[in-house]
C-alpha positions as CSV (number, residue, x, y, z in Angstrom):
1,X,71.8,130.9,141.4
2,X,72.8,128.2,139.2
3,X,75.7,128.0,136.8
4,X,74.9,125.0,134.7
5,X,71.7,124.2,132.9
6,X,70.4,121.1,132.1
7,X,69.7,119.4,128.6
8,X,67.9,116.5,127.6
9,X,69.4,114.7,124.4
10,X,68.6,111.9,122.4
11,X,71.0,109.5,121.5
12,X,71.4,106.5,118.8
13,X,71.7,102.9,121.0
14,X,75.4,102.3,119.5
15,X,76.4,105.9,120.4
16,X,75.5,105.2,123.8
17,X,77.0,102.1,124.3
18,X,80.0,104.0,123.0
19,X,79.7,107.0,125.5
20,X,79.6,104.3,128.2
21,X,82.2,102.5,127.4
22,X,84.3,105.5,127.0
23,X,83.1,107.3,130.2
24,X,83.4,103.9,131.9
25,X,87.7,103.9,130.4
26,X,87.9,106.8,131.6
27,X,86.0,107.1,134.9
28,X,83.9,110.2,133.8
29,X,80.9,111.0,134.2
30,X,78.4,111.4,130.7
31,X,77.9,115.2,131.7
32,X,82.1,115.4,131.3
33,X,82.6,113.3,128.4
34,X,80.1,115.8,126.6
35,X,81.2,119.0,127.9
36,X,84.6,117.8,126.2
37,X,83.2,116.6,123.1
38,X,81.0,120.1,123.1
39,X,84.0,121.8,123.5
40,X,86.2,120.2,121.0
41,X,83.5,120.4,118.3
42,X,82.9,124.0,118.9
43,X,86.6,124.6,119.1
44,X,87.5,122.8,115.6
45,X,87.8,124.9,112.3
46,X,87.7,128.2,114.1
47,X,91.4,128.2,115.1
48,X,92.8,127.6,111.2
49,X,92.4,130.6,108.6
50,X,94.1,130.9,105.2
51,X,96.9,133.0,104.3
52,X,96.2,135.1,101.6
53,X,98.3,133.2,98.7
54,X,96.9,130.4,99.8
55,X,93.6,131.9,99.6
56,X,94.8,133.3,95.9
57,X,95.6,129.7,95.1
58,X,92.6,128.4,96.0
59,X,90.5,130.8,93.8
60,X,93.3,130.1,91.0
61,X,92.0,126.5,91.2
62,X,88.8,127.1,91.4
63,X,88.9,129.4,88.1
64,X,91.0,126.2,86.9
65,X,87.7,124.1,87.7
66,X,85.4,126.5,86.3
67,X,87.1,126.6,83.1
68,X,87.2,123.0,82.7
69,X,91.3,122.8,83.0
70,X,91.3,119.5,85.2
71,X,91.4,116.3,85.1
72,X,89.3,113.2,86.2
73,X,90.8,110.8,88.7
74,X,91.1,108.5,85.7
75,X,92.7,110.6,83.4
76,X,95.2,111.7,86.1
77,X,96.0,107.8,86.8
78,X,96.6,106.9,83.1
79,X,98.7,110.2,83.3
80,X,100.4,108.8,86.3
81,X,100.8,105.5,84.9
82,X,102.0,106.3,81.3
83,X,104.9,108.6,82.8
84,X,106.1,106.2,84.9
85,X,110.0,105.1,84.3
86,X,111.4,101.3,83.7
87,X,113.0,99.7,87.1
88,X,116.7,99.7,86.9
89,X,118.7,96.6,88.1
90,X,120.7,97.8,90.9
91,X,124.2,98.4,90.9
92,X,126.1,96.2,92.8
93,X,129.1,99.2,93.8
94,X,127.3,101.3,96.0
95,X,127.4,105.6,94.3
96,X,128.7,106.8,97.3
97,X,131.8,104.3,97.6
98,X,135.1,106.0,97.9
99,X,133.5,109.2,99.2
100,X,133.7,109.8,102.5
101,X,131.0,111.2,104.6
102,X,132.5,114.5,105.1
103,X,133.4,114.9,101.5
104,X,129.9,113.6,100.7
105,X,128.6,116.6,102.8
106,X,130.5,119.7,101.0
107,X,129.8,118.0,97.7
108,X,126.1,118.2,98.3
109,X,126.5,121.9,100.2
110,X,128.3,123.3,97.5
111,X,125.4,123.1,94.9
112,X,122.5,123.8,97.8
113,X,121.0,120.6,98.5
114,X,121.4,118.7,101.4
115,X,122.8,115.2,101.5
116,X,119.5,113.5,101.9
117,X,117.7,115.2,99.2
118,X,121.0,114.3,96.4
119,X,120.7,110.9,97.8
120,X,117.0,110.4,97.8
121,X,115.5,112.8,95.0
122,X,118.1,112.1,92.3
């Protein structure tokens, strides 16, 4: 008895030339190459679903949406752009000078942040 079937399928001429110049990388045979592309393509989007807030947020939006609360990718860029702050000259003593790493660490422990964060998102 057999295990495998056979299917006949039609292919675009660039699609082809890319199959064998894939399978040819590769040293495959076509039948492989599909079976894995076959495989991925039936495996994607099945292994990924929601929690529930995030399912709750996405209906939030979508209410958003319905109700008209959004805004165009134009609107949002003016947004963006009339919010944005003046550059500052740089200083030429560096903020952290005199502080020494260790000190620089309980600092930023003692009011919850870590060091990279106080440095980077101040």
């Amino acid at each position: 008895m057999r295990t495998r079937a056979t299917m006949t399928v039609s292919l675009p001429p660039a699609m082809i030339e890319e199959v064998e110049r894939v399978r040819k990388a590769e040293h495959r045979t076509r039948s492989e190459l599909v079976r894995e592309a076959l495989r991925t393509y039936f495996g994607a989007g099945r292994g990924y679903l929601p929690t529930l807030a995030e399912r709750r947020a996405i209906e939030r939006g979508r209410a958003e949406i319905r109700r008209g609360e959004y805004l165009t990718l134009e609107e949002l860029r003016a947004h963006v752009g009339a919010v944005g702050r003046k550059a500052r000259r740089k200083s030429r003593r560096s903020r952290f000078q005199g502080t020494s790493v260790t000190g620089f660490w309980r600092r930023s422990r003692s009011c919850g942040t870590t060091p990279f964060a106080e440095m980077w998102f101040r």
